[in-house]
MARVEXRO-985076 format. One record per residue (C-alpha): residue number from 0; y, x, z; residue in one letter. Coordinates in Angstrom, 1 decimal, decimal comma. Each point is the difference from the previous one (the first is absolute). Layout:
<rs>
+-----+--------+--------+--------+----+
:   i :     py :     px :     pz : aa :
+-----+--------+--------+--------+----+
: NUM :      Y :      X :      Z :  a :
...
+-----+--------+--------+--------+----+
</rs>
This chain:
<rs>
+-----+--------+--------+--------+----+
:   i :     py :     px :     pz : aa :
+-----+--------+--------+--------+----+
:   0 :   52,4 : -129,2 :  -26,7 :  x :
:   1 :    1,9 :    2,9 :    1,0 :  x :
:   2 :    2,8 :    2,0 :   -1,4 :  x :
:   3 :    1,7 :    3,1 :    1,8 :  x :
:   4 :    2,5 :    2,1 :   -2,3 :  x :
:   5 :    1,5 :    3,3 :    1,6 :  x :
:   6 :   -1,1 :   -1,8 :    3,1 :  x :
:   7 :    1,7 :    2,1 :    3,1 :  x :
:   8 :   -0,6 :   -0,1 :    3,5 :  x :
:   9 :    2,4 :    2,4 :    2,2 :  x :
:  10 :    0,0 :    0,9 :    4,0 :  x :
:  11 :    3,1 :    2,0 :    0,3 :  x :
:  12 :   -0,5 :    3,1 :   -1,9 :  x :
:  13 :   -3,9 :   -0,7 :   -0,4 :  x :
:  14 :   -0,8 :   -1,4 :   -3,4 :  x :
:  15 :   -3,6 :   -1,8 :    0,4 :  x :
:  16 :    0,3 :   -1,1 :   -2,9 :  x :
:  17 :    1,3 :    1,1 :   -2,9 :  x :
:  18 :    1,1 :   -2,1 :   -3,7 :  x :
:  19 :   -3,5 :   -0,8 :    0,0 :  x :
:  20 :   -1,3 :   -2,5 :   -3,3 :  x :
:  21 :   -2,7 :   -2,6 :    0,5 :  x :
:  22 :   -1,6 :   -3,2 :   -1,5 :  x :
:  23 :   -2,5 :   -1,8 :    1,2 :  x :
:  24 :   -1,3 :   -2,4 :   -2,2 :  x :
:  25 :   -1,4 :   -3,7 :    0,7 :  x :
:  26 :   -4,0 :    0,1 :    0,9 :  x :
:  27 :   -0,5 :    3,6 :    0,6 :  x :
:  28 :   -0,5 :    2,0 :    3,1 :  x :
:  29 :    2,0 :    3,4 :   -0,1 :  x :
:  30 :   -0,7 :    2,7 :    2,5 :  x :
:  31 :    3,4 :    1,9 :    1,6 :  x :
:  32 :   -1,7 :    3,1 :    0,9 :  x :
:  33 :    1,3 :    3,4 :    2,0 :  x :
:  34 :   -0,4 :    2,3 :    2,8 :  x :
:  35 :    2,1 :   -0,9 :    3,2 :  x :
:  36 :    3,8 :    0,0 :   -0,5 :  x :
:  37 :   -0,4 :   -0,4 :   -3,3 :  x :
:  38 :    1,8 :   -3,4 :   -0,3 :  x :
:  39 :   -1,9 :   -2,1 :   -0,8 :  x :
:  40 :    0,1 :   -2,1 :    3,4 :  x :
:  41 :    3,8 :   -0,5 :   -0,7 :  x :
:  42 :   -0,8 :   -1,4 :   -3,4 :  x :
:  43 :   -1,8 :   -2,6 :    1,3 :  x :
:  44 :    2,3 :   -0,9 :    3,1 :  x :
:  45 :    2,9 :   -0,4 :   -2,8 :  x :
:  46 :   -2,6 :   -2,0 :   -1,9 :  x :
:  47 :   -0,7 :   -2,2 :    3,1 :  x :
:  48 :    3,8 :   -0,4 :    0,4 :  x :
:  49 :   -0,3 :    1,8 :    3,4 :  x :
:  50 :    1,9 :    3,1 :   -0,8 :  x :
:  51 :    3,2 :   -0,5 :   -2,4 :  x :
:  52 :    0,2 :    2,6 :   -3,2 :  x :
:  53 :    2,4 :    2,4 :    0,2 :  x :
:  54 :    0,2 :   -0,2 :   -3,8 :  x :
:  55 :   -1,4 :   -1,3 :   -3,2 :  x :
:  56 :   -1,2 :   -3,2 :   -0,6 :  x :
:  57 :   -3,0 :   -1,7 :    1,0 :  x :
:  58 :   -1,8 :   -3,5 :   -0,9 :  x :
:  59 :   -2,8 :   -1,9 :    1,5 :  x :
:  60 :   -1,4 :   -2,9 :   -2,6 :  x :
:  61 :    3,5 :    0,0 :   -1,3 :  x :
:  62 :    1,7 :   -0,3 :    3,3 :  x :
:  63 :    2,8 :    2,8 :    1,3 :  x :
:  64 :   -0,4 :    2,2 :    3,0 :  x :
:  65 :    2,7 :   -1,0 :    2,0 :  x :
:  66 :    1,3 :   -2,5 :   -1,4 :  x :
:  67 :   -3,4 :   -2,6 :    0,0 :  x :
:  68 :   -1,7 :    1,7 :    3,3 :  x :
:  69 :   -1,4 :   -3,5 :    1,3 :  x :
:  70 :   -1,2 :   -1,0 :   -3,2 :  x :
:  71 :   -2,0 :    3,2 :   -1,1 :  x :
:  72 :   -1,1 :   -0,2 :    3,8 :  x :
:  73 :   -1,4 :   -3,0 :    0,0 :  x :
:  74 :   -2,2 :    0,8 :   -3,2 :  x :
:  75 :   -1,5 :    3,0 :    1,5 :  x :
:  76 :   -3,2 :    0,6 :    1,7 :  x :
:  77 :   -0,3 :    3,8 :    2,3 :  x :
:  78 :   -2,3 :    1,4 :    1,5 :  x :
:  79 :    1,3 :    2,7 :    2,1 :  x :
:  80 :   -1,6 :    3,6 :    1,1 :  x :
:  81 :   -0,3 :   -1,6 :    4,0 :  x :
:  82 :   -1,6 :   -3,2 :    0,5 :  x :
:  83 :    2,6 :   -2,3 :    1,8 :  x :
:  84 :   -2,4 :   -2,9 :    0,5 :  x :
:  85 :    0,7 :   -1,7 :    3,4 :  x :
:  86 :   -2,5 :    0,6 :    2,4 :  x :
:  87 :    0,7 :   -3,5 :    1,8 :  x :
:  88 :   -1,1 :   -1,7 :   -2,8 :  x :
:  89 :   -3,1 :   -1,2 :   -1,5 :  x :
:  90 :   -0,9 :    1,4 :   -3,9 :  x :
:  91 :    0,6 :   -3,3 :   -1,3 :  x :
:  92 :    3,4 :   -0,3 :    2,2 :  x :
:  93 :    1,5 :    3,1 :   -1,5 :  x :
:  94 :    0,0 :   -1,5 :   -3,3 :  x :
:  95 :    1,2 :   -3,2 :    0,9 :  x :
:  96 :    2,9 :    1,2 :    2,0 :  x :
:  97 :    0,9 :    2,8 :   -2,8 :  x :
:  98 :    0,1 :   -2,8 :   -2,6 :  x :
:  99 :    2,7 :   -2,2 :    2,2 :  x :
: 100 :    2,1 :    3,4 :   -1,4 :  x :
: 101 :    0,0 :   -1,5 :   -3,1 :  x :
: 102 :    0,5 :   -3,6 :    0,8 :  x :
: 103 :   -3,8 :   -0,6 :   -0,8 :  x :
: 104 :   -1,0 :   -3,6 :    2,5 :  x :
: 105 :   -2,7 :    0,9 :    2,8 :  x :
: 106 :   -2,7 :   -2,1 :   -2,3 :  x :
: 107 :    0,5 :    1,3 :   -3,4 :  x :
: 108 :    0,3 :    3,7 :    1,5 :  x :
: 109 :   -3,2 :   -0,7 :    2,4 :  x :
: 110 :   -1,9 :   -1,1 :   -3,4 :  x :
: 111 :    1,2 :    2,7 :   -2,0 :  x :
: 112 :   -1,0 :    2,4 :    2,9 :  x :
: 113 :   -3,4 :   -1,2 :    0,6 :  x :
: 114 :   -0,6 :    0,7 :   -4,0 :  x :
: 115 :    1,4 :    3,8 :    0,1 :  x :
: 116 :   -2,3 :    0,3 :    3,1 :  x :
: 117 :   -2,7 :   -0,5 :   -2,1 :  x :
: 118 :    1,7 :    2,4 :   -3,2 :  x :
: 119 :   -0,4 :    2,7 :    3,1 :  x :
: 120 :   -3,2 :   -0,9 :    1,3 :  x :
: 121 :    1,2 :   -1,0 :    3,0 :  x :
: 122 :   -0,7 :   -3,9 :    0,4 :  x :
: 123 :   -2,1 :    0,8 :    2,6 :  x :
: 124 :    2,9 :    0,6 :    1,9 :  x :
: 125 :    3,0 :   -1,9 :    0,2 :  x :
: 126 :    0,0 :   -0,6 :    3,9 :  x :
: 127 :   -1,1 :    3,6 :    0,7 :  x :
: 128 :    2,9 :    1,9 :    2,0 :  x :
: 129 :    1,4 :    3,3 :   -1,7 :  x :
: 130 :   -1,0 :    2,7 :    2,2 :  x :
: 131 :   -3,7 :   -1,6 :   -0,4 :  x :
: 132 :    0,7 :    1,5 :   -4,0 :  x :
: 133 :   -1,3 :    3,4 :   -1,6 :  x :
: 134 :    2,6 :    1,8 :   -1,8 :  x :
: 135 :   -1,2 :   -1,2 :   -3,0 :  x :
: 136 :   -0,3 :   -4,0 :    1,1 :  x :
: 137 :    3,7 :    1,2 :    1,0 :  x :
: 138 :    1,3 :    1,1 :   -3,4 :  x :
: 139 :   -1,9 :   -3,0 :   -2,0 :  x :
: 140 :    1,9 :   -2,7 :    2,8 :  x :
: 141 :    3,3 :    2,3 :   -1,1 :  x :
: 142 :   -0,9 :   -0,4 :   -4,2 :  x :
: 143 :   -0,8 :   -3,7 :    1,1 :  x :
: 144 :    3,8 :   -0,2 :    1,7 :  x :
: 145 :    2,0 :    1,1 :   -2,5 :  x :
: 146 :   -1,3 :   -2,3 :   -2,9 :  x :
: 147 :    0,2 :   -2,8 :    2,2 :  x :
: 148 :    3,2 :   -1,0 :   -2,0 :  x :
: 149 :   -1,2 :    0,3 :   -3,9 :  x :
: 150 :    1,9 :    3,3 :   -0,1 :  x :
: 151 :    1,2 :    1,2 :   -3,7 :  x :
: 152 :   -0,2 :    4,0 :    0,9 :  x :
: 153 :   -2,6 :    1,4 :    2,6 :  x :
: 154 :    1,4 :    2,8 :    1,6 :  x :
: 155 :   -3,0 :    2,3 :    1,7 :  x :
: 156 :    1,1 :    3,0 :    2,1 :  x :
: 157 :   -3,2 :    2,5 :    0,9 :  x :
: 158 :   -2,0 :   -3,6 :    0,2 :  x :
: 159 :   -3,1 :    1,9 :    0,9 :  x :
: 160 :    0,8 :    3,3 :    2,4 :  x :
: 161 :   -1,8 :    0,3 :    2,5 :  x :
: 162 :   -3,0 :   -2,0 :   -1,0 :  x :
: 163 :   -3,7 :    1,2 :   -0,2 :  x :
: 164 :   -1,1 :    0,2 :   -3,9 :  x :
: 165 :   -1,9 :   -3,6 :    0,6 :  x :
: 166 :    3,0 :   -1,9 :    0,8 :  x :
: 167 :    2,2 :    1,6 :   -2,4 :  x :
: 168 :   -2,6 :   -0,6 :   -2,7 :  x :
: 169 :    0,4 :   -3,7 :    0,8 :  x :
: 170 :    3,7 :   -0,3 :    0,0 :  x :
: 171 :    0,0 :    1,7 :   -3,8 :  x :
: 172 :   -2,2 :   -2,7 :   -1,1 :  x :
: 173 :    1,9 :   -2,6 :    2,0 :  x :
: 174 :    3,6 :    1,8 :   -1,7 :  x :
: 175 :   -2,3 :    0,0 :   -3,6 :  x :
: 176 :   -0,6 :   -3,2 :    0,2 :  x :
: 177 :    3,9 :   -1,1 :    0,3 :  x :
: 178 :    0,7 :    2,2 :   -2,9 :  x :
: 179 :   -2,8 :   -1,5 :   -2,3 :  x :
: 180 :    1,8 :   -3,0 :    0,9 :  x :
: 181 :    3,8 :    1,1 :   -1,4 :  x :
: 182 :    1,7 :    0,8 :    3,8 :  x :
: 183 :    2,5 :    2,9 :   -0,8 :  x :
: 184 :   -0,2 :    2,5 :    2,9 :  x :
: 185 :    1,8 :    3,4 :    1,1 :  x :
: 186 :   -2,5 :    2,5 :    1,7 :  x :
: 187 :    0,8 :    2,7 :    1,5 :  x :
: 188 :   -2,8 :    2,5 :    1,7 :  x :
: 189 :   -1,3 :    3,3 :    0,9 :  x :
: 190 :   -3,3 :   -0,6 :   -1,8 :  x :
: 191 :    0,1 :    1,3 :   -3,0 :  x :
: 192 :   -3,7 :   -2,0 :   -1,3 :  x :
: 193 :    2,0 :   -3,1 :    1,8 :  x :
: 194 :    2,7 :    0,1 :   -2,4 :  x :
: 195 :   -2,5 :    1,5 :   -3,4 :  x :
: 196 :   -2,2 :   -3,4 :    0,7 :  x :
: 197 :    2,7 :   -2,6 :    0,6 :  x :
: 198 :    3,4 :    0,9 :   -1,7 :  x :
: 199 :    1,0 :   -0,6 :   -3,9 :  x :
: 200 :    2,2 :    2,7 :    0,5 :  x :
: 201 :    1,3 :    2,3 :    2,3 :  x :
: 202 :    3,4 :    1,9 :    1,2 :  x :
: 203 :   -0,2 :    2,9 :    1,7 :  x :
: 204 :    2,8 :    1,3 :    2,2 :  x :
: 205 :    1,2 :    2,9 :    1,0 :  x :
: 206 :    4,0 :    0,5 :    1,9 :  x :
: 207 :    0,9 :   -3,0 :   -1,0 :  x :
: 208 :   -0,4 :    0,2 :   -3,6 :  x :
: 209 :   -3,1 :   -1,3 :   -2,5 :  x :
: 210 :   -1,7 :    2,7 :   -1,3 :  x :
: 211 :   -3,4 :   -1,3 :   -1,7 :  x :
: 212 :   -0,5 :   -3,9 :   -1,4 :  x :
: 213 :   -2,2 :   -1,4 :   -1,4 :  x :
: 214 :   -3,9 :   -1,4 :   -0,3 :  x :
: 215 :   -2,0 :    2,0 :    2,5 :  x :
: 216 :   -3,0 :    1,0 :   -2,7 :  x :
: 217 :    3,1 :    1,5 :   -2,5 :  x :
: 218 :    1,7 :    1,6 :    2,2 :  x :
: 219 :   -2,8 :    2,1 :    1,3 :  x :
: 220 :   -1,2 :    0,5 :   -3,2 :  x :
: 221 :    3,1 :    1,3 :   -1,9 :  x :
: 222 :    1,1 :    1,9 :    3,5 :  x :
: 223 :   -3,7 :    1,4 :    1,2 :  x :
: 224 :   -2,6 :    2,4 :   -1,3 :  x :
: 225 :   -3,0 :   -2,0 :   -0,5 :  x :
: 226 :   -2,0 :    1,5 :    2,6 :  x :
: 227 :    0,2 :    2,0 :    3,2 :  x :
: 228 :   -2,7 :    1,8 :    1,9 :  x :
: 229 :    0,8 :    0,4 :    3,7 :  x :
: 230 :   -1,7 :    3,2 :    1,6 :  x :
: 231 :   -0,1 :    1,5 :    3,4 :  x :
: 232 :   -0,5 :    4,0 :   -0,8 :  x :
: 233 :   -0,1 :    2,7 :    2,8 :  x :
: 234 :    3,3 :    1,0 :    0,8 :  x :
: 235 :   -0,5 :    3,7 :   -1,2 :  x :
: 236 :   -0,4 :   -1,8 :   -3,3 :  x :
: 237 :    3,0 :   -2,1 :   -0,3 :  x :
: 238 :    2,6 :    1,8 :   -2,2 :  x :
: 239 :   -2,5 :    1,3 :   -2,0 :  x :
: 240 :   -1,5 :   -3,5 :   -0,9 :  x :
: 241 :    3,3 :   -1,2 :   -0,6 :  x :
: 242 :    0,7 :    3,0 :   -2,5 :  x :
: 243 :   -3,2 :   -0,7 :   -2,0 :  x :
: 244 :    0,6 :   -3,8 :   -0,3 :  x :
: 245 :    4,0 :    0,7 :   -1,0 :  x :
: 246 :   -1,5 :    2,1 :   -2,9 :  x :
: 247 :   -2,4 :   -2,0 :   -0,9 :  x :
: 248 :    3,3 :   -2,7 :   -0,6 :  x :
: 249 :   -1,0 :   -1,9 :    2,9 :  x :
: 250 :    2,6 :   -1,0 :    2,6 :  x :
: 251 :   -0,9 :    0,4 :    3,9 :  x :
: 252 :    1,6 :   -1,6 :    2,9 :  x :
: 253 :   -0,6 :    1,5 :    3,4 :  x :
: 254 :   -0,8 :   -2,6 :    2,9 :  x :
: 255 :   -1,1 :    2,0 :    3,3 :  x :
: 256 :   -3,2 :    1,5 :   -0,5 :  x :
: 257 :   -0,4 :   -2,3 :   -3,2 :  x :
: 258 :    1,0 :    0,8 :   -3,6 :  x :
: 259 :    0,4 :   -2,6 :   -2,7 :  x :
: 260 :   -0,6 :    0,8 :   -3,4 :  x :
: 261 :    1,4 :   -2,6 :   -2,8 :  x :
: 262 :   -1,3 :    0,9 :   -3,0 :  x :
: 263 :   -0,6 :   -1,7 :   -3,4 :  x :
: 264 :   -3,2 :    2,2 :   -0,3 :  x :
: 265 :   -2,5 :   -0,4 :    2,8 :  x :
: 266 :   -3,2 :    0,8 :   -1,2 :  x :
: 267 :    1,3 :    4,0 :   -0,6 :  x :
: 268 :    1,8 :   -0,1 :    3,2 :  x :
: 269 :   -3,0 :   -0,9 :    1,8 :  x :
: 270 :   -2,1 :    2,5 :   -1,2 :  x :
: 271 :    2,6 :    2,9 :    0,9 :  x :
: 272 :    0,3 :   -2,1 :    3,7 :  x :
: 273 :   -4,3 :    0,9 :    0,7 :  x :
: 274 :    1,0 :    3,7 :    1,4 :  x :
: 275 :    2,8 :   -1,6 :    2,0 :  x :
: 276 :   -1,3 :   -3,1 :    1,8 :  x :
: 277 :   -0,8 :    0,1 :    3,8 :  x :
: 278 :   -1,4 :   -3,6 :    0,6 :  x :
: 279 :    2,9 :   -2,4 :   -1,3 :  x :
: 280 :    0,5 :   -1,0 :   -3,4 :  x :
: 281 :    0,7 :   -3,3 :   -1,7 :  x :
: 282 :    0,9 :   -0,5 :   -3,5 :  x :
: 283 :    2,2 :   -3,6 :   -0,5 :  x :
: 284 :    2,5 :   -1,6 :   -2,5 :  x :
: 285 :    3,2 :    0,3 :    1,1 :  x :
: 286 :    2,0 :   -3,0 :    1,6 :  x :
: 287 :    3,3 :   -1,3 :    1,1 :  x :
: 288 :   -0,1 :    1,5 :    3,1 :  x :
: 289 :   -0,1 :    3,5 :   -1,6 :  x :
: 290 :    2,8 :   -1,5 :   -2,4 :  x :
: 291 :    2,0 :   -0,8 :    2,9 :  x :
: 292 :   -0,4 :    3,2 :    1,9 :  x :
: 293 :    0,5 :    2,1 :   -2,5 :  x :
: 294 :    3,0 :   -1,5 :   -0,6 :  x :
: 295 :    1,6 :   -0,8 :    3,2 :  x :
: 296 :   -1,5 :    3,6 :    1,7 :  x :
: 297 :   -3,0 :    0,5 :    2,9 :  x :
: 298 :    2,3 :    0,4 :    3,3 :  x :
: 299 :    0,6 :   -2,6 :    2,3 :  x :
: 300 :    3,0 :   -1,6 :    0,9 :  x :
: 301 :    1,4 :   -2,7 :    2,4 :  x :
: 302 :    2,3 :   -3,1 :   -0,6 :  x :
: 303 :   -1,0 :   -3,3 :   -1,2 :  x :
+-----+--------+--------+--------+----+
</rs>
């Protein structure tokens, strides 16, 4: 579905991206993950055919960047990081109106709305005015929008920030259910069990390059300790915590007043932790978002 070879996006003497290497294949959904600035944004404006490569080639269901815009634009579905639903509009309005984008007639787009109204559980709806919506019902109406037009790739950008954990429960069952049923989406997000539960496989950048790919499970797997015991020690007993679990072949990772301990062996770590522990500790499997900090570093960082 999509092809990028030593794909490059410059601004003057910024490189954004650099000579990066994907393929997205028909009927997955693969996660473009990193921290702010990291590039991946730009990736996917080049894949909308907003923002011309620098560089490279780049595909989209066989079409060229650049050369076939209109056509790889009309086969695309986006649901951007902002809702830009028009507030003037009734729920069932915006869809109809979106689809005359695509040369859809007012019937066939007002019938194909009213049935992705009730894919979002929102056909209780249709005449409701937008500003009457949660941020939720907001982000379903935007899903809802950008399949109005049978798209061939689903691009999602951060399609659940800002949501409570209800809401963005339902949108990954909603987004599930299109995968079970063969759409082919780009996600990109900053929630690390978002990408773990929905994504075939992942990319994770980092100044403009790809540094991890692959399936989320492997990758944590072959890049992770098993386990990791996060602690909260006094502070007097920091450094020497952190030289006891070093020698004991552990490896510790310092977060404020909390220190993570990946280890393959956490039974005997535990039991040398009982002189140490000072009301916090929890013993987990490690995940992709440990994968992804660990690789990408703790500190923040602006950009987009």
């Amino acid at each position: 579905m999509v092809e990028a070879r030593r794909l490059t996006k410059r601004y003057g003497r910024i490189t954004a991206v650099d000579q990066i290497d994907l393929h997205v294949a028909s009927g997955e959904c693969f996660g473009l993950l990193g921290p702010n600035g990291a590039g991946k944004t730009t990736t996917i404006k080049m894949i909308q055919c907003v923002s011309p490569p620098s560089g490279g080639t780049l595909t989209v269901n066989g079409k060229i960047v650049g050369l076939e815009n209109q056509a790889i634009k009309a086969a695309l579905g986006v649901v951007p990081q902002e809702d830009n639903l028009d507030d003037d509009l009734t729920v069932i309005d915006n869809l109809v109106i979106y689809a005359g984008y695509f040369d859809i007639p007012s019937d066939i787009a007002r019938e194909k709305g009213l049935s992705l109204l009730k894919f979002v559980h929102l056909d209780d709806r249709p005449n409701s005015r937008i500003r009457s919506l949660s941020g939720g019902m907001k982000r379903r109406l935007t899903i809802a929008r950008a399949l109005i037009n049978n798209p061939d790739l689903l691009i999602l950008d951060e399609p659940t920030t800002g949501l409570d954990p209800q809401a963005r429960h339902v949108i990954w069952r909603k987004l599930q259910n299109l995968k079970a049923g063969g759409t082919t989406m780009i996600l990109t997000t900053h929630y690390m069990e978002e990408a773990a539960r929905l994504c075939d496989r992942v990319a994770i950048m980092d100044n403009g390059t790809i540094i991890l790919e692959g399936e989320p499970g492997r990758l944590v797997r072959e890049g992770m300790e098993e386990d990791v015991i996060e602690i909260r020690p006094r502070a007097e007993n920091m450094d020497d915590l952190t030289s006891t679990m070093e020698n004991m072949g552990a490896r510790v990772e310092r977060t404020g007043d909390t220190l993570l301990i990946f280890t393959e062996r956490p039974e005997s770590v535990v039991a040398s932790l009982a002189g140490y522990n000072s009301g916090y500790m929890i013993k987990r499997k490690t995940t992709l978002e440990d994968l992804f900090l660990r690789t990408t570093g703790h500190k923040l960082r602006d950009g987009s």
